[in-house]
C-alpha positions as CSV (number, residue, x, y, z in Angstrom):
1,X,29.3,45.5,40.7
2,X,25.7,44.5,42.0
3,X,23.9,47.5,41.0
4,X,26.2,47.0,37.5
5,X,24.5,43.4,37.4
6,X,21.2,44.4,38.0
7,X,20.8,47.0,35.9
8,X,21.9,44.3,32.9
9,X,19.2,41.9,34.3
10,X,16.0,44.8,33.9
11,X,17.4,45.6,30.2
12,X,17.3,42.0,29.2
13,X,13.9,41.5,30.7
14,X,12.9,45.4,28.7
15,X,14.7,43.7,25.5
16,X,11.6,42.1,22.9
17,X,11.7,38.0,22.5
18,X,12.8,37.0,19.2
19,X,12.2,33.8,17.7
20,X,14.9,31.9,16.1
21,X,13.7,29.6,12.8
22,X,15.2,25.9,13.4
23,X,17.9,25.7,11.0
24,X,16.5,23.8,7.5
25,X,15.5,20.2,7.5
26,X,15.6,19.6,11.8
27,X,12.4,19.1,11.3
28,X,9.8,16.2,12.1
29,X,9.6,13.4,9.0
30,X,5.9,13.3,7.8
31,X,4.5,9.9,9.6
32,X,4.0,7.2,7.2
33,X,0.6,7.2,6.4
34,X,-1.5,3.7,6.3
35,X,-1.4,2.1,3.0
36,X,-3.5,-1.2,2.4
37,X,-3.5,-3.6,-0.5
38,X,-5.5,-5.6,-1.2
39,X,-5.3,-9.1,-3.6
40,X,-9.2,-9.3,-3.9
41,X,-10.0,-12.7,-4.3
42,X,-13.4,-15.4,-3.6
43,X,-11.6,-17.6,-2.0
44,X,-8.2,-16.1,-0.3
45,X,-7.3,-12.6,-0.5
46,X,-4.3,-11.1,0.4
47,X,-4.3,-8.2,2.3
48,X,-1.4,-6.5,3.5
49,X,0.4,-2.7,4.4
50,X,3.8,-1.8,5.8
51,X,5.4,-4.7,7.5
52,X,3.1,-7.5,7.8
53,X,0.9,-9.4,5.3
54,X,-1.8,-11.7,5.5
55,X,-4.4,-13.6,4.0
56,X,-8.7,-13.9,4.2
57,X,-9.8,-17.1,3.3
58,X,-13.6,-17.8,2.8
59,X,-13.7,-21.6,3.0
60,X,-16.7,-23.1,1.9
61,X,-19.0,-20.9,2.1
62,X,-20.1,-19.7,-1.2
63,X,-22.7,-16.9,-3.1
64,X,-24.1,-14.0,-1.1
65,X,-22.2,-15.4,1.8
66,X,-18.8,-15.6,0.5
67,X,-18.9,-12.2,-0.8
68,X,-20.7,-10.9,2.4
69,X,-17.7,-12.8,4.3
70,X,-14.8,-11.5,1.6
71,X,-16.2,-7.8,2.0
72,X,-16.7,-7.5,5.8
73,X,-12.9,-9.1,6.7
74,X,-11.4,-6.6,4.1
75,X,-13.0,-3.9,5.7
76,X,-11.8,-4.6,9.3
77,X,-8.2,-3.7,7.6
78,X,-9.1,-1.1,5.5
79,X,-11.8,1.5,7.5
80,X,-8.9,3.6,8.5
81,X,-6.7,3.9,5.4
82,X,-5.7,6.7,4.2
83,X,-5.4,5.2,1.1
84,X,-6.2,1.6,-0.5
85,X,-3.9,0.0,-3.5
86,X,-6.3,-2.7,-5.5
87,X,-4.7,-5.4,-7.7
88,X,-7.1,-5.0,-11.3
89,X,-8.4,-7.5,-13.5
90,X,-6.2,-10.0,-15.8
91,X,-8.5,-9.3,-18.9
92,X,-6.5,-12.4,-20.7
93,X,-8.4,-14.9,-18.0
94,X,-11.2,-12.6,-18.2
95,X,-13.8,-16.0,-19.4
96,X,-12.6,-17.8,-16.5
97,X,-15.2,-19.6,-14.2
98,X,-16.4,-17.1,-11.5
99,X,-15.5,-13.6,-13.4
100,X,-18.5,-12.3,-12.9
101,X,-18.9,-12.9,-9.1
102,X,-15.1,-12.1,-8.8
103,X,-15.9,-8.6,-10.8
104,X,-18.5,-8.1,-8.5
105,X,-16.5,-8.3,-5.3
106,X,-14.3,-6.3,-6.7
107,X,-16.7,-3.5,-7.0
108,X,-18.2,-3.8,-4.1
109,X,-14.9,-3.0,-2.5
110,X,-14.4,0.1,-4.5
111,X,-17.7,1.3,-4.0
112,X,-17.7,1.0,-0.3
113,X,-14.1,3.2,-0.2
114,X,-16.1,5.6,-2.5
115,X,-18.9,5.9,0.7
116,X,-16.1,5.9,2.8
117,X,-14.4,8.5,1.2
118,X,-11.1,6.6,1.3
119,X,-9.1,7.0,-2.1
120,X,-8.0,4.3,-3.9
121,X,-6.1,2.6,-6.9
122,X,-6.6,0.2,-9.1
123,X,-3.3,-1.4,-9.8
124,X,-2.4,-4.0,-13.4
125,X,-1.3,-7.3,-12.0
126,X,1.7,-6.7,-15.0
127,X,2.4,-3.6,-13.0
128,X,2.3,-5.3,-9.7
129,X,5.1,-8.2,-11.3
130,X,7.0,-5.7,-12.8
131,X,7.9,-3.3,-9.3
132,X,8.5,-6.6,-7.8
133,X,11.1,-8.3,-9.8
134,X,11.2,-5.3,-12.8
135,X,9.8,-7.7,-15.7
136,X,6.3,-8.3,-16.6
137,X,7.4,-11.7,-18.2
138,X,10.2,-14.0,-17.3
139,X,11.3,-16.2,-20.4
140,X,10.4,-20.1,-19.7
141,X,9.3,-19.3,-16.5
142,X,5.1,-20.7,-15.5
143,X,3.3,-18.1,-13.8
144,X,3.6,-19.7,-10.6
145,X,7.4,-19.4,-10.8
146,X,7.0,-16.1,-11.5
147,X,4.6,-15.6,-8.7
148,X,7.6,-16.9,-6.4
149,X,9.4,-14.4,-7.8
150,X,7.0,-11.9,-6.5
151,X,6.9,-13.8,-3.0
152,X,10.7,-13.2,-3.0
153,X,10.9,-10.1,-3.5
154,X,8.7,-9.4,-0.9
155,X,10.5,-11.2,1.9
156,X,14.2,-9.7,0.4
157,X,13.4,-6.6,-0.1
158,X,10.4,-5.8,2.5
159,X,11.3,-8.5,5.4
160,X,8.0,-9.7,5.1
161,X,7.4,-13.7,4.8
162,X,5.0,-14.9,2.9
163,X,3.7,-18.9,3.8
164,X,1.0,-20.9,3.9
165,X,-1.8,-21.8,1.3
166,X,-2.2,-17.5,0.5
167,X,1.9,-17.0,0.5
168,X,1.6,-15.4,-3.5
169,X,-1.5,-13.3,-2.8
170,X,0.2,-12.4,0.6
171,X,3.5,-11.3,-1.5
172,X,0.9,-9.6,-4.4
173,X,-0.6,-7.3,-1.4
174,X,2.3,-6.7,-0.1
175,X,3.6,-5.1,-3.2
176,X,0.5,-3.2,-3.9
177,X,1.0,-1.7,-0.5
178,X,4.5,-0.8,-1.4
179,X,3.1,0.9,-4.4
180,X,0.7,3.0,-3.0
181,X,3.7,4.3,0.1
182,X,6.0,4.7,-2.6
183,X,3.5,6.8,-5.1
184,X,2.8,9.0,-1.7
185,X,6.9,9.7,-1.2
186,X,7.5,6.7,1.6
187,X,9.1,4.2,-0.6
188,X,10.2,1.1,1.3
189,X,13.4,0.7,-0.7
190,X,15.4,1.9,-3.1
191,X,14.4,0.3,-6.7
192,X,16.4,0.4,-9.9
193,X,14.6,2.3,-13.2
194,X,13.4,-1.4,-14.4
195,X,10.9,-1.8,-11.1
196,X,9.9,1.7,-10.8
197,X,8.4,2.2,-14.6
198,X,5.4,0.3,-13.2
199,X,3.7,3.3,-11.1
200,X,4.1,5.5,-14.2
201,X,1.5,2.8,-15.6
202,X,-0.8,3.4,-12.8
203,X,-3.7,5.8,-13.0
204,X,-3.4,7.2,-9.5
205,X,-6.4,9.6,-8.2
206,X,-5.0,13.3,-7.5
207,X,-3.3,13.8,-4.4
208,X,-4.8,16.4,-2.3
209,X,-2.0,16.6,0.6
210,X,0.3,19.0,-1.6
């Protein structure tokens, strides 16, 4: 029986290795990647990704220094993003006092993701309203009730509170952020038709991770 045994043991060692595929879908979920958006504002801009949310306020400093101050605090959240979601322009307050430093702040960020390499979207603030609470417009509503809405949303549907003096551009980043995740297949939630029409309205730059 020994010599039986053995002479099994030397023809499984003589026998070639064969590896076994694991069986379809056991494999390791993509990790999430790092999403930031960004509410771009003079004087409080909400910044937020997956799970948190907050707000850079630039007090009273003003001019070159409030834009210096605005760019270098976005930056400390952004520099290792894998990709940035940018509330655009509300061209219907497009005369109102400050749009032409507030433009350039804007561009300023989007230039520096450019050197950075980081890609980027620009995101209509109707778009933004509309994945949050699936209308543009809400019927006798000001747009400050509609920006509760928004704020909401974010704290149903995310778990993320928005409070304090920056709670709606808090809630606006936040949903940005949940945009940019959902475009790149991580959706935070499951969203009825009505909420996700508004990334078909986004011009997102072509994904290279395909």
């Amino acid at each position: 029986m020994a010599a039986i045994q053995l002479a099994l043991s030397r023809l499984a060692l003589a026998m070639p290795t064969v590896s076994v595929p694991a069986p379809a879908g056991t494999g390791a979920p993509a990790p999430t990647p790092l999403v930031i958006g960004l509410d771009v504002s003079l004087s409080c801009t909400g910044v937020a990704g997956r799970g948190w949310a907050e707000a850079i306020r630039s007090g009273r400093l003003d001019g070159h220094e409030r834009l210096a101050h605005q760019l270098r605090e976005m930056q400390s959240y952004y520099r290792g993003a894998d990709f940035v979601v940018i509330e655009g322009p509300a061209y219907s307050r497009a005369m109102q006092r400050g749009h032409d430093e507030l433009a350039a702040i804007r561009w300023m960020v989007r230039h520096d993701l450019w050197r950075r390499s980081i890609p980027y979207a620009v995101v209509p603030p109707d778009n933004r309203t509309i994945y949050a609470t699936g209308r543009a417009r809400w019927t006798g509503e000001t747009p400050a009730q509609v920006k509760g809405r928004v704020r909401d949303a974010a704290q149903q549907r995310y778990g993320v509170e928005c409070t304090g003096p920056g709670r709606y551009d808090q809630a606006d980043a936040l949903i940005l952020a949940e945009m940019g995740l959902a475009h790149l297949g991580h959706a935070g939630a499951v969203l009825p038709p009505t909420h996700t029409r508004a990334l078909a309205g986004v011009a997102w730059p072509e994904r290279n991770d395909a």
